[in-house]
C-alpha positions as CSV (number, residue, x, y, z in Angstrom):
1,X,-26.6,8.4,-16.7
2,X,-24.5,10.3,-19.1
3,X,-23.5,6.7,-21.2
4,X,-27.0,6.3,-21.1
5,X,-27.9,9.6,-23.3
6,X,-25.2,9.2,-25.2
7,X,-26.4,6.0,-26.6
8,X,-29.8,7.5,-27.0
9,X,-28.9,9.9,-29.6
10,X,-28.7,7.9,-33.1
11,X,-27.9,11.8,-34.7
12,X,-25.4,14.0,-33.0
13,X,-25.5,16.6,-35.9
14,X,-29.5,17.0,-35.3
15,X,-28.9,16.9,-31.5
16,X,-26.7,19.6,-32.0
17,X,-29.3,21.2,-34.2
18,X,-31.7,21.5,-31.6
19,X,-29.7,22.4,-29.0
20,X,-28.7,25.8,-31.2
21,X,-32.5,26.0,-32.3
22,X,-33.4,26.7,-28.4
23,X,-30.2,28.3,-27.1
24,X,-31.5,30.7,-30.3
25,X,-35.0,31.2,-29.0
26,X,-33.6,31.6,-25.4
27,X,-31.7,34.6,-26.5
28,X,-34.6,36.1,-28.1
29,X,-36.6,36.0,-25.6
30,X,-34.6,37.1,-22.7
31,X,-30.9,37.9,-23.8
32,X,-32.1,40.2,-26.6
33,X,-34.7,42.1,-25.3
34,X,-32.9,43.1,-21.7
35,X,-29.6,44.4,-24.2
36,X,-32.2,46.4,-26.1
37,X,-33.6,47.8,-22.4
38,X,-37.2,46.7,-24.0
39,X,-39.9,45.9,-22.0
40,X,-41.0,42.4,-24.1
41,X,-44.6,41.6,-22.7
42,X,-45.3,44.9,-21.2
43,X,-44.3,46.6,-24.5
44,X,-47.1,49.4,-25.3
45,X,-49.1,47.9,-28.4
46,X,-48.2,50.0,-31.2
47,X,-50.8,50.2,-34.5
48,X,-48.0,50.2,-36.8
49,X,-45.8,46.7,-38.0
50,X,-42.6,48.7,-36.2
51,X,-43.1,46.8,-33.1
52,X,-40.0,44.9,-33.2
53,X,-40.4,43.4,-29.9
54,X,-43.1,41.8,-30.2
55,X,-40.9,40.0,-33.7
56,X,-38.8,38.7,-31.1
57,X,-41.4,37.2,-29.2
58,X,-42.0,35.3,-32.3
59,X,-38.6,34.1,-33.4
60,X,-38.0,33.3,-29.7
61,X,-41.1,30.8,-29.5
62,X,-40.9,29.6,-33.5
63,X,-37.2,28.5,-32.6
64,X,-38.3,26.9,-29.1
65,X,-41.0,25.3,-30.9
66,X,-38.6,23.7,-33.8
67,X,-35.8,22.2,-30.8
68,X,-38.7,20.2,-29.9
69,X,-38.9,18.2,-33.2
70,X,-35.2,18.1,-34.2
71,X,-34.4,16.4,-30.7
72,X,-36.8,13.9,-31.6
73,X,-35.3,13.7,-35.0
74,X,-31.7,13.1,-33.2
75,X,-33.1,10.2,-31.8
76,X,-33.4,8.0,-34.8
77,X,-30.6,6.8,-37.9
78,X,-30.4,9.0,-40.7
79,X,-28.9,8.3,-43.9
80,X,-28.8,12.0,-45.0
81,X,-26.2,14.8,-43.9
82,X,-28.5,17.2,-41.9
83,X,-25.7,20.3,-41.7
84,X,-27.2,21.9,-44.7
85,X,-30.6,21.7,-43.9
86,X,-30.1,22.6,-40.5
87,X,-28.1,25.7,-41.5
88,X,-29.3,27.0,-45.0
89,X,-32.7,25.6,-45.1
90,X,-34.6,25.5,-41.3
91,X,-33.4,28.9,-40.3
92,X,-35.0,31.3,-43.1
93,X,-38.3,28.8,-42.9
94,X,-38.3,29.9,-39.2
95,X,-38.1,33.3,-39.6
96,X,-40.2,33.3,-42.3
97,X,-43.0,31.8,-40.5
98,X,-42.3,34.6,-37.2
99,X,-42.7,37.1,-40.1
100,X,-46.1,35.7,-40.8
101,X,-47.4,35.0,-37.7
102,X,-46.1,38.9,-36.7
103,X,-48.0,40.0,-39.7
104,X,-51.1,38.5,-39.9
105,X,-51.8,39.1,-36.3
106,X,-51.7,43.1,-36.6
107,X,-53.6,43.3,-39.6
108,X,-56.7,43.1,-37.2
109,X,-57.2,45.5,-34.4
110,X,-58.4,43.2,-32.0
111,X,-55.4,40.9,-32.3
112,X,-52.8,43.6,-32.0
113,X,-53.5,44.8,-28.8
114,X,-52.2,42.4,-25.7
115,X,-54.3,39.7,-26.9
116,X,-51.3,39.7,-29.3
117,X,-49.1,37.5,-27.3
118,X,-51.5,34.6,-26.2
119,X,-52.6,33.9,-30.2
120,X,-49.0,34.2,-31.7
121,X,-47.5,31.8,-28.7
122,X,-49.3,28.7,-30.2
123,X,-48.8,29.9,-33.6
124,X,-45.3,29.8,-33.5
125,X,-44.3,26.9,-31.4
């Protein structure tokens, strides 16, 4: 079984890449927030862009959501060198795009409240 996956993956260094990418969004999601002593899901919606737990709800699920596609990436022959892209370039895009989806979503009052969490979860993966 284990010969098997290894011959599966063409790309170890994207493999690798998307195995960081979720081990990232994991701590987010639970690692992070129990440290902090922060309720994540049950936080108190605040009407003010200072609620930081909620921003980790977002990098959590935007890094989740980019292991997906760099697994499948791993899976194919690549002529390029992925480390730089995977380290310089992917990360700031991710956060980035949690930035935007935390944003835009507390602009409006309706989407601030609890209704928060069930818009931004598609959003970000």
């Amino acid at each position: 079984m284990c010969e098997k996956f290894k011959n599966l993956i063409k790309d170890k260094i994207r493999f690798w890449g998307s195995i960081f990418s979720l081990l990232f969004g994991l701590f987010f999601l639970f690692i992070l927030p129990n440290y902090l002593k922060i309720d994540l899901f049950y936080a108190e919606p605040l009407k003010d862009f200072n609620n930081y737990p909620r921003l980790f709800w977002c990098l959590a699920f935007t890094f989740i959501g980019f292991s997906f596609p760099a697994f499948r990436a791993s899976l194919k022959t690549h002529n390029d060198n992925a480390w730089i892209t995977y380290l310089f370039v992917y990360p700031p895009i991710l956060i980035v795009i949690s930035f935007l989806v935390f944003a835009v979503l507390h602009l409006f009052e309706i989407t601030s409240g609890y209704l928060f969490y069930f818009l931004s979860l598609p959003l970000c993966l």
